[in-house]
N, C-alpha and C positions, 0 to 999 in steps of 0.2 A: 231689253229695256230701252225705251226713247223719249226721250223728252218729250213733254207736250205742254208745257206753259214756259214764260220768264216772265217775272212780276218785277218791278219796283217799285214800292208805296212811300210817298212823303212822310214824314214824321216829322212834327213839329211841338217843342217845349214848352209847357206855360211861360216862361221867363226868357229874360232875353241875355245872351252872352257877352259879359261885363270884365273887367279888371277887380278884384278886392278894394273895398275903401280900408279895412285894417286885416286884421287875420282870419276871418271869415271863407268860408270854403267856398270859391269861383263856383258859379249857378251850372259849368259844362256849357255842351251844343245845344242851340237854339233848333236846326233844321237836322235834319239823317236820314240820308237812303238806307232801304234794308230791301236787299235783293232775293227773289225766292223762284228757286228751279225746282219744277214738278217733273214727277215722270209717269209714265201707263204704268209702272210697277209700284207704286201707291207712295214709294221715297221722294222724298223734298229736300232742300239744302238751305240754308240760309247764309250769309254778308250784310253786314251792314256798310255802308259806304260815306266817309265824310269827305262831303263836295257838294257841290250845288245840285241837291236832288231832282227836282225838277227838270235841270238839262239834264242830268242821266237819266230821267224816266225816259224823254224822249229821245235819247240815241239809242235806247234799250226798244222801244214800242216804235221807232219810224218804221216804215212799209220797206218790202224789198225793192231795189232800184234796179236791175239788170237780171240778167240770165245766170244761172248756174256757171260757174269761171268767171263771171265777170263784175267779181261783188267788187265795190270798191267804196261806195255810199252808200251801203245797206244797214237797216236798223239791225240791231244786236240780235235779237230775237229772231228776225224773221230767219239769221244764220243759224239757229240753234234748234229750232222744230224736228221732231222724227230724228233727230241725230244719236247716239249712242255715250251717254255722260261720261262712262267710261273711258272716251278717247282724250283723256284732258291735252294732250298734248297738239293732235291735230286740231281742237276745238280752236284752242287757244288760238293758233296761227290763221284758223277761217276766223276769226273775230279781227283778229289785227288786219287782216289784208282785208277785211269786208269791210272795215270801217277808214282805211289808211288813208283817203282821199279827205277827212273830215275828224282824223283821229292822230293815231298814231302815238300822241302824249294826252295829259290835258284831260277832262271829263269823260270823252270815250275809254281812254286805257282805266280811268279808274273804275269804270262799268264794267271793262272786262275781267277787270282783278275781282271787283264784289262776285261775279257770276262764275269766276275761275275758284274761287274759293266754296262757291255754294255747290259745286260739280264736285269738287275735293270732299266736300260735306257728305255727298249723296252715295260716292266712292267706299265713303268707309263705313254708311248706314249697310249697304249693299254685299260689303265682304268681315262685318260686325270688327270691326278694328280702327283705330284710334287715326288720329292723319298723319301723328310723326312714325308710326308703323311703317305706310304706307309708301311713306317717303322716303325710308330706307333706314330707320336708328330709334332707337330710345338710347339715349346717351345720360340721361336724368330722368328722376320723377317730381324734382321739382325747383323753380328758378328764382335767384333774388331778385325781387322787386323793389323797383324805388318811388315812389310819390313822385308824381306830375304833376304840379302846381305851376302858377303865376307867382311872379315878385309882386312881395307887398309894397305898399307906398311908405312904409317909415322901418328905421333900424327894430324899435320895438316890438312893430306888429309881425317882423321878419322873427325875429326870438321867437315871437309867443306861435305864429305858423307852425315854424320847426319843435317847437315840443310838443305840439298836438299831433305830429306825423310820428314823433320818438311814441308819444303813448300809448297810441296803435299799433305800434310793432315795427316801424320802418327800421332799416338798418341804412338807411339812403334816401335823398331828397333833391330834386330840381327842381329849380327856381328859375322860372323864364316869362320871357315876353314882360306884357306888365308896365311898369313905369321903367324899365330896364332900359338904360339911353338916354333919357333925358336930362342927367347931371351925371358925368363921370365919376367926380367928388362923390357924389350919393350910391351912386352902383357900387363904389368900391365898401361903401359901408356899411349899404346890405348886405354884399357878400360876407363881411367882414363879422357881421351881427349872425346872420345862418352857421357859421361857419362855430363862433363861441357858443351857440347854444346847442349844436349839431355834437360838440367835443371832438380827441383827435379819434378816436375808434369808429366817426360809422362819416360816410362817402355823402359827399356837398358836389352835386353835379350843375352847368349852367346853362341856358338858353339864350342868347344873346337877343336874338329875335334880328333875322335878316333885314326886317322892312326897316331898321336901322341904316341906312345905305352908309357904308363904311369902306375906304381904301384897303388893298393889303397891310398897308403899315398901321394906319391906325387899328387894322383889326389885330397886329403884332401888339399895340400898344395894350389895348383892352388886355389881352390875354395876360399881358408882364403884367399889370396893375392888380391882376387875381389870381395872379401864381403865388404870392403868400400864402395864401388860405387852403391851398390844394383841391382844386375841384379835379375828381376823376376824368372830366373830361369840359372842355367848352364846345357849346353848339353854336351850328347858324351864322355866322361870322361876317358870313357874305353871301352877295346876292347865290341863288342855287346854281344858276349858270357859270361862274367866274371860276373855273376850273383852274386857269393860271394862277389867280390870287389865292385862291386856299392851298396850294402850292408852295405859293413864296411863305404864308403863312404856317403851315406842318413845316418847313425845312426852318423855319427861326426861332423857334421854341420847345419848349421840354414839355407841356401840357399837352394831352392828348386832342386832337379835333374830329369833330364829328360833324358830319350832314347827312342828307338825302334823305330827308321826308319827303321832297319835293320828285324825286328823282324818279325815273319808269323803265325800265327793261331791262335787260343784260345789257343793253347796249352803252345805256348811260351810266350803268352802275361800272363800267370798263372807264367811261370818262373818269368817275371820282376813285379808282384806281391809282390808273395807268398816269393819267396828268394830273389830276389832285395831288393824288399822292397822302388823301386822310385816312387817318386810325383809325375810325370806328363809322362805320358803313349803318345808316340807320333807313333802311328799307319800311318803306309801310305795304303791310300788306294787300290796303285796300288802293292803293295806288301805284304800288312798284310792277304790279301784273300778275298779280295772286300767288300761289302759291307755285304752280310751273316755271313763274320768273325768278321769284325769292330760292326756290333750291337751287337754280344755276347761280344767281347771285351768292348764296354760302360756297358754292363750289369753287367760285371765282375766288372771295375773300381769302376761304382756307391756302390756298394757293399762293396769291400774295402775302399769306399772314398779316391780315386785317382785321379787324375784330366785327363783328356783327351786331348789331342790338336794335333789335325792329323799334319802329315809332308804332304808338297803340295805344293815341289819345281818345280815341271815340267812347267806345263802351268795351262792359265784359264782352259781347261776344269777338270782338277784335284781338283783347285779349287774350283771354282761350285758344284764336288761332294763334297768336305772337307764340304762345306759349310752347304749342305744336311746335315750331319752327327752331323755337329755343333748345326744345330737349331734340332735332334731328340734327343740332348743332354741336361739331366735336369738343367746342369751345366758347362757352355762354357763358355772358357776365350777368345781364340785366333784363326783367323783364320791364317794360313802363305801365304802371299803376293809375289812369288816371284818377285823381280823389274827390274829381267833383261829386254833390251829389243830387245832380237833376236827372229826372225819370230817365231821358234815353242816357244816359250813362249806368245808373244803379241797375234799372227794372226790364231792361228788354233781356232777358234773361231770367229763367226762374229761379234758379238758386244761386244769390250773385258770386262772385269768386271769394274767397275768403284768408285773408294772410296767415301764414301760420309759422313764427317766431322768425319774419322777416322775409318769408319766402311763399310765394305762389304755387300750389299742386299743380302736377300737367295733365289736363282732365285725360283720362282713358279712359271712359264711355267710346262708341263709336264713331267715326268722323269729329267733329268738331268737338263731342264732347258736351255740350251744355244745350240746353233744351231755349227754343225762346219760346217766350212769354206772348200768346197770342191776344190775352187781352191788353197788355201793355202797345199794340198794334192797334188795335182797336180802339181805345183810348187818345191816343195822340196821331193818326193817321188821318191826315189831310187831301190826302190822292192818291 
């Protein structure tokens, strides 16, 4: 079996991606890559990829630049033709070093994660088994999930959010980005509002949203100000780089911290380890380097005894892999639900995922598990 195509098609939303004016459900992504590997054996893979589609179509379709050995600015593609899918692992590393003069982090790696995960896809159509099989564990068949949401703009419209998430079944709710920062006094009363109508049995998780630019100490501050209320965990605190200040900030408080949506390999994910020094290690699949990076990444965490909890704001089929990743996890807390509900979130997928008494099923269909939805491609595909 050989590869013989890599696609990536624009997808673009009727609507455009907004903050809530009250409690209203966020419109989702406006733009989305969805990446698709063919092979002469008639198996396909799919990823979808949130980033600026467009530059990944083109580091995915640029022409080959050099000779065999000496790929170093080569399009993604032209590295991946006649190849053997099954090799994810060398694949993976001829994409790094093909693209490393012009990649390395950044819109290339998250190319190669969408198309590292569509190989993972084709993996397990090819040997009829699921991808957290493949990957060494079913450890669950199925994961809590919490609602991915924005902060509302007022204390009430926070209540009325949080009981629309209770009546659908959540047992857990984050609240981020948003009007979140713009008045301390206010954030703490949101949280404060989420938290009364959340009650004390189900988990009030936060966002802070980085582009806050915040000191370690003031990001100490925020933290003490919302340790009242008990959120499972605080996100984002600080710029993604500041390995020392999220540091000083894990070593001065009792609330759990999390990052690394932002974050890409083993290599970095050793940074927010080793010199971080944060709880809960939140890898995105379509950007930490698919799924060949994300299991050394659980390997690393388990080690440290770090907690894992992938980022899996795009759509279901991001999802469904988070999920993969969740149950080859010896120790899973959360899957991320996102709730919006615009097309490329809901419908790029045929049967979208569906909560059941607070908890996510781990698709065990083949590879990925969930079928996508080719007219929902069709539909909204711009390029």
């Amino acid at each position: 079996m050989n590869i013989t195509n890599v696609e990536v098609f624009v997808l673009k939303s009727p609507g455009l991606y907004r903050s809530p004016d009250a409690a209203e459900e966020p419109p989702g992504p406006t733009y989305m890559g969805l990446v698709k590997v063919s092979t002469d054996a008639g198996l396909t893979g799919y990823s979808d990829v949130e980033t600026a589609a467009p530059v990944a179509k083109a580091a995915v379709e640029a022409p080959a630049w050099s000779e065999a050995g000496m790929e170093c600015f080569d399009g993604l593609a032209s590295l991946l033709i006649g190849e053997n899918p099954l090799e994810v692992e060398r694949l993976w590393y001829k994409m790094y070093r093909g693209s490393i003069y012009y990649g390395r982090r950044g819109v290339a790696m998250q190319a190669i994660s969408a198309i590292d995960i569509a190989l993972w896809d084709i993996i397990g159509k090819c040997y009829g088994q699921p991808i957290h099989v493949l990957l060494g564990a079913k450890w669950r068949d199925r994961v809590r999930a919490y609602a991915s949401t924005l902060f509302r703009p007022t204390p009430q419209a926070m209540r009325d959010a949080a009981k629309g998430y209770i009546d659908q079944g959540f047992t857990a709710v984050k609240f981020g980005w948003g009007v979140f920062g713009n008045d301390p006094a206010q954030d703490v009363r949101l949280v404060e509002a989420a938290r009364e109508e959340l009650g004390p049995g189900r988990d009030l998780l936060v966002d802070t949203g980085w582009f806050v630019e915040r000191t370690p100490k003031q990001a100490i501050q925020v933290v003490r100000a919302l340790e009242p209320y008990r959120p499972y965990f605080i996100e984002e605190l600080l710029h993604p780089e500041d390995y020392d200040g999220y540091r000083q900030v894990a070593e001065r408080v009792d609330t759990l911290i999390a990052c690394g949506e932002q974050e890409a390999t083993e290599w970095g994910f050793r940074q927010l380890i080793e010199r971080a020094k944060v709880d809960v290690l939140q890898p995105d699949l379509t950007r930490c380097g698919g799924f060949t990076a994300a299991r050394k990444i659980v390997h690393m965490a388990e080690t440290a005894n770090a907690l894992v909890v992938p980022h899996s704001w795009s759509s279901d089929l991001l999802t469904a892999a988070s999920l993969h990743l969740n149950a080859f996890q010896r120790r899973a807390v959360f899957v991320e639900f996102n709730t919006s509900q615009g097309p490329l979130s809901r419908e790029l997928v045929r049967e979208p995922l569906r909560l059941v008494d607070g908890f996510l099923p781990v698709p065990c269909g083949p590879g990925l598990g969930v079928d996508v939805n080719e007219e929902t491609i069709e539909r909204y595909r711009i390029a």
